[in-house]
C-alpha positions as protocol buffer text, in pm:
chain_id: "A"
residue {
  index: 1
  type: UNK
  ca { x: -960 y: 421 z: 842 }
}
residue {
  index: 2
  type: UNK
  ca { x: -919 y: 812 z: 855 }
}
residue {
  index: 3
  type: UNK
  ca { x: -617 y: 800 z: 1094 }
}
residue {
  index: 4
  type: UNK
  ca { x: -448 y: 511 z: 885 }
}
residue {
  index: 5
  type: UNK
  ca { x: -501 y: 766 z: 566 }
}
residue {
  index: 6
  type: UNK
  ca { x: -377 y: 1053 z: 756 }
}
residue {
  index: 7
  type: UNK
  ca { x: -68 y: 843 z: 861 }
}
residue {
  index: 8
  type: UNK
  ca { x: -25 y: 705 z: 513 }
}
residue {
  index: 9
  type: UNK
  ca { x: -10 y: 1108 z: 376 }
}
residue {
  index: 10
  type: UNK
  ca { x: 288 y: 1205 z: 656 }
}
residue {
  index: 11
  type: UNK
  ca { x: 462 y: 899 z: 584 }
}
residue {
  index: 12
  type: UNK
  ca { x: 399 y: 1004 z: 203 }
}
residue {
  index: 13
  type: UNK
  ca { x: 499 y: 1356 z: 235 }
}
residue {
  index: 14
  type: UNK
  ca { x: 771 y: 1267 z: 455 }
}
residue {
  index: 15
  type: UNK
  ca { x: 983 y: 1035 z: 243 }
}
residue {
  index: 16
  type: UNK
  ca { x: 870 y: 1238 z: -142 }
}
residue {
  index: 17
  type: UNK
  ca { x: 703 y: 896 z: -232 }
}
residue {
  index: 18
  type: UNK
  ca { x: 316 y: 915 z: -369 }
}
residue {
  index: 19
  type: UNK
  ca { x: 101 y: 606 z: -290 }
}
residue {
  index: 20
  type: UNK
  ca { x: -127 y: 463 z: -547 }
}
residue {
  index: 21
  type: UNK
  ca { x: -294 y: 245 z: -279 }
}
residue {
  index: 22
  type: UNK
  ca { x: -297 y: 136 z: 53 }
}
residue {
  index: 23
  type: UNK
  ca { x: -335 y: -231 z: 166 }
}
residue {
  index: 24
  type: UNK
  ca { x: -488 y: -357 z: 470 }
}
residue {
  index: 25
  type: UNK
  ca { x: -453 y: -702 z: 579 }
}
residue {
  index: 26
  type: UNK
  ca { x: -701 y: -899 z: 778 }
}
residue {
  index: 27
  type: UNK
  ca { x: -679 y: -1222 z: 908 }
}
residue {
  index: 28
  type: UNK
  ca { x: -885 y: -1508 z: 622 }
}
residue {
  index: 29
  type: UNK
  ca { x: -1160 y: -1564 z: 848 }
}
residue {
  index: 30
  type: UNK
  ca { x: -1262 y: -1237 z: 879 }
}
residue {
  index: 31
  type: UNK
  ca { x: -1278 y: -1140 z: 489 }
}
residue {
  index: 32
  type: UNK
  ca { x: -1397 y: -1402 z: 230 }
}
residue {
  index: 33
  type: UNK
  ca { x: -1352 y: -1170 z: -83 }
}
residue {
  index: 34
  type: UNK
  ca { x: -1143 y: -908 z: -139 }
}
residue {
  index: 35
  type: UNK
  ca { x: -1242 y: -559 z: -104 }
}
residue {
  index: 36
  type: UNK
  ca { x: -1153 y: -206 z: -288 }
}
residue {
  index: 37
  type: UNK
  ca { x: -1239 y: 149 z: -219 }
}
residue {
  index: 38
  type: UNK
  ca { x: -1172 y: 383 z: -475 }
}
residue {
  index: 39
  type: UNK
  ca { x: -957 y: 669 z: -404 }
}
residue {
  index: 40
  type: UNK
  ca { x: -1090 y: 1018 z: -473 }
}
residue {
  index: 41
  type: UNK
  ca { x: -936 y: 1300 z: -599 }
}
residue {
  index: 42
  type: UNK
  ca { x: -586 y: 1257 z: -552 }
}
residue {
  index: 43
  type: UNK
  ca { x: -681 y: 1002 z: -241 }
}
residue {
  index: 44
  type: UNK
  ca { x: -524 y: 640 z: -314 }
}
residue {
  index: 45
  type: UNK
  ca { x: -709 y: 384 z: -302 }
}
residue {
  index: 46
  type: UNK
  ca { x: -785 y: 118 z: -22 }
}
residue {
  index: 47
  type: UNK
  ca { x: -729 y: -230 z: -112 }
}
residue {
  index: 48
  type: UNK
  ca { x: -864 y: -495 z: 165 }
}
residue {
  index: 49
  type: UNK
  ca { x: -705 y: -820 z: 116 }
}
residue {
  index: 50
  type: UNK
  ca { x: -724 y: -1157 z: 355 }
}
residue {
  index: 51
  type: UNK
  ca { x: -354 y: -1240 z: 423 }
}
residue {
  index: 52
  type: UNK
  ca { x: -364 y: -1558 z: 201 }
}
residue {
  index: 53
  type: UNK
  ca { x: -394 y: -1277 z: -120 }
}
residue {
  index: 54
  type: UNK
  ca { x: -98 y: -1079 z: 4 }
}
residue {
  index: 55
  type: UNK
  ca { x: 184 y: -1239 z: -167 }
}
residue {
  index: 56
  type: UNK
  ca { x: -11 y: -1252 z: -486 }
}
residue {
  index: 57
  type: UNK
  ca { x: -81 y: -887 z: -467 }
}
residue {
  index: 58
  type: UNK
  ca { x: 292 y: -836 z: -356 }
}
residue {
  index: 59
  type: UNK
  ca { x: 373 y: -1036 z: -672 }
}
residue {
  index: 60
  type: UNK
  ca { x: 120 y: -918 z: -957 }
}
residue {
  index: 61
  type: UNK
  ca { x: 23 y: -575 z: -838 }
}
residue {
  index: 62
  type: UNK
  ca { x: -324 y: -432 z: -862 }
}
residue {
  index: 63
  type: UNK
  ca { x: -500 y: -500 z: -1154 }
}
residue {
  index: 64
  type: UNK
  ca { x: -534 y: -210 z: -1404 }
}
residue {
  index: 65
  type: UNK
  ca { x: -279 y: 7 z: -1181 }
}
residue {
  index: 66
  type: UNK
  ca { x: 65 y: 47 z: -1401 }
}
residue {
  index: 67
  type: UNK
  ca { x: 377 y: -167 z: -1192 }
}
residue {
  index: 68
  type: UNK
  ca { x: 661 y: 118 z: -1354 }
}
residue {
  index: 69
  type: UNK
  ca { x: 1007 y: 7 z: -1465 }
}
residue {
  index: 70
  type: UNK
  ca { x: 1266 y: -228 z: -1284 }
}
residue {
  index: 71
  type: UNK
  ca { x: 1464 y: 96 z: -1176 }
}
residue {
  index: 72
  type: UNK
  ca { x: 1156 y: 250 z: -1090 }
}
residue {
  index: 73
  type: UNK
  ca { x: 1056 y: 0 z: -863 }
}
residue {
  index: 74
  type: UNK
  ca { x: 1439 y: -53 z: -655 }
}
residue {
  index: 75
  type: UNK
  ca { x: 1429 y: 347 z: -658 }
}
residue {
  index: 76
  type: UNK
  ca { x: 1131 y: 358 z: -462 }
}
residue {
  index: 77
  type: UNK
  ca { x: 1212 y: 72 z: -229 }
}
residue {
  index: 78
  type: UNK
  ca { x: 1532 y: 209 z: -155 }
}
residue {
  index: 79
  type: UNK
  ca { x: 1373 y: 527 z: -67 }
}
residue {
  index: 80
  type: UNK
  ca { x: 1105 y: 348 z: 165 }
}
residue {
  index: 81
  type: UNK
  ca { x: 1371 y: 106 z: 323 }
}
residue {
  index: 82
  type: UNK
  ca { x: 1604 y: 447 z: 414 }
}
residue {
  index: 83
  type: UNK
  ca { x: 1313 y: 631 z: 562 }
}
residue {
  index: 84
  type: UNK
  ca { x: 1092 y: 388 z: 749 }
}
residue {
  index: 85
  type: UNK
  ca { x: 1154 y: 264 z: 1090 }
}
residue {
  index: 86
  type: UNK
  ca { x: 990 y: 22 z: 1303 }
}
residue {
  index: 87
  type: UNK
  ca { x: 960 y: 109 z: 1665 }
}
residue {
  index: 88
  type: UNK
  ca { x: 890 y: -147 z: 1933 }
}
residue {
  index: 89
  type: UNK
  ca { x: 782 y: -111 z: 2286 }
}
């Protein structure tokens, strides 16, 4: 979980973008409820989700954590789309 935060900072730092959370998907079987870690300090925090709850979570957010405006929102995903790439072997 360390590495995945430390990776999640770079990539933060990297593209000027600061993350409120960070989402880990497991497979259904392997998580019956959801789970959340708080963040601490300025740490964001760790949402565990079984892939069923993604789409609602991609759609509704995390409770009690503010969603920001329309532009908002496209601003930031155009800044994530520019400056992540995926790298296969």
């Amino acid at each position: 979980m360390h590495e995945f935060e430390d990776a999640a900072r770079a990539l933060s730092r990297a593209l000027g973008v600061r993350f409120t959370a960070l989402v880990v998907v497991l497979p259904d079987d392997a998580l019956s409820e959801p789970l959340g870690i708080p963040g601490r300090g300025r740490r964001p925090s760790v949402v565990i989700i079984p892939r069923s709850r993604l789409v609602g979570l991609l759609r509704d957010g995390l409770p009690g954590m503010d969603r920001g405006s329309f532009e908002k929102v496209f601003e930031l995903r155009s800044r994530l789309q520019d400056g992540i790439r995926f790298v296969t072997d």
